[in-house]
C-alpha positions, 0 to 999 in steps of 0.5 A: 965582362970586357966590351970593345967597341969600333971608335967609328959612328956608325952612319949606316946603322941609323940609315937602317934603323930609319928605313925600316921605319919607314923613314927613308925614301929608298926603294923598298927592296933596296939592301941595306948596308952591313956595317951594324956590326961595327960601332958596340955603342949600338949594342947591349949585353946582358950577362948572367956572369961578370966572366963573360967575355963579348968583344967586337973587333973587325965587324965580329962579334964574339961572346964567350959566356960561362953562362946566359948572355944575350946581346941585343941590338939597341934599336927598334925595328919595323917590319917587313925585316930581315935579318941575315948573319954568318955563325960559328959554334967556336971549338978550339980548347977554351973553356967555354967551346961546348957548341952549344946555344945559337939563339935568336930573339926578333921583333922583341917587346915587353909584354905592355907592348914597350920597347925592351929595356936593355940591361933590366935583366940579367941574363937568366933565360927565364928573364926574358918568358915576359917578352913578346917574341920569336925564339929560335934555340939552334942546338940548345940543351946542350945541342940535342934540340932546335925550337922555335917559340912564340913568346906570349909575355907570359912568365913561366910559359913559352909556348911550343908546338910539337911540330916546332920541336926538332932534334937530329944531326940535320938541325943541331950544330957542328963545330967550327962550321960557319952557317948563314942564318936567316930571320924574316918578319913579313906580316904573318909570315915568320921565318927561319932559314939556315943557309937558305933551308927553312927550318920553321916557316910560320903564319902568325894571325896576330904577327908581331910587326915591330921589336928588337934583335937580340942574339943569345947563348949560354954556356957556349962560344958563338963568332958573329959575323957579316950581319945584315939587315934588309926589307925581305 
């Protein structure tokens, strides 16, 4: 696995981080500025193989992964959040452009209620069935399902609701399209967009209000750009 990272310190990611704690004395609307992406020092990977390659040059993240990787962002975030970024299903002939697997963790915590220890774990989807969190896999399986979970810190159980459970042209991916992705904590209401359409919309009676980003693929090629992050 090869990591480049912007030699820059990136000012704005601890403004963020100290907005969405409640640290700052912003207005609450105020966008937030989307420079997270440039310093890799804030970000974590967790790799299931040493061939996966995840770099960041020029505010785009790309991982490259012959099997599981997610990347996390290495800083807590408290609700009310969203989280946007563009997203590509890279297809160009490399050996890992199998359009597969745009997954998403938010509001991520060990089941004890604890921050995420980065790099515990190796990679392997069922590491993560102990954490408390949202899921969404956009075209996982092999891009024939999008789910959305609520992860109950249970190992062995990731909850799935039938209605959480799609499949179609309309909610898989395409290659080489770049589409903005939505996250949204805000209390109860948990929400997925993909350019601006609402793929799962949920009310959680018991909403987890503080956790970490983390972005995930395996098997596949994903370009991540223009990541922001924001009161919603």
């Amino acid at each position: 696995m090869s990591s480049t990272a912007s030699s820059r310190t990136s000012s704005s990611l601890l403004a963020t981080v100290a907005l969405l704690a409640g640290c700052a004395t912003q207005p609450e609307r105020e966008s937030l500025p989307a420079s997270v992406m440039n310093d890799f020092r804030h970000w974590i990977v967790e790799s299931e193989q040493p061939a996966a390659n995840t770099s960041l040059r020029h505010g785009v993240l790309d991982i490259d992964a012959p099997a599981g990787v997610t990347v996390w962002l290495t800083h807590e975030l408290v609700g009310p959040v969203r989280i946007d970024f563009d997203a590509t299903a890279v297809s160009v002939g490399g050996p890992n452009d199998q359009v597969s697997d745009l997954n998403v963790f938010w509001m991520a915590r060990n089941a004890d209620g604890t921050p995420v220890p980065y790099e515990r774990r190796n990679g392997r989807f069922a590491e993560y069935d102990d954490l408390l969190a949202y899921y969404v896999g956009l075209g996982a399986n092999r891009n024939t399902t999008t789910r959305f979970r609520r992860y109950v810190g249970e190992p062995g159980n990731r909850p799935l609701l039938p209605e959480h459970d799609l499949a179609g042209r309309g909610v898989l991916l395409a290659p080489n399209r770049r589409q903005r992705i939505t996250l949204i904590a805000d209390g109860r209401h948990i929400e997925y967009r993909r350019d601006g359409k609402p793929l799962f919309v949920y009310e959680d009676a018991a909403p987890y209000t503080r956790g970490c980003f983390a972005l995930r693929t395996t098997f596949s090629h994903l370009r991540i750009e223009k990541v922001r992050i924001r009161r919603p």
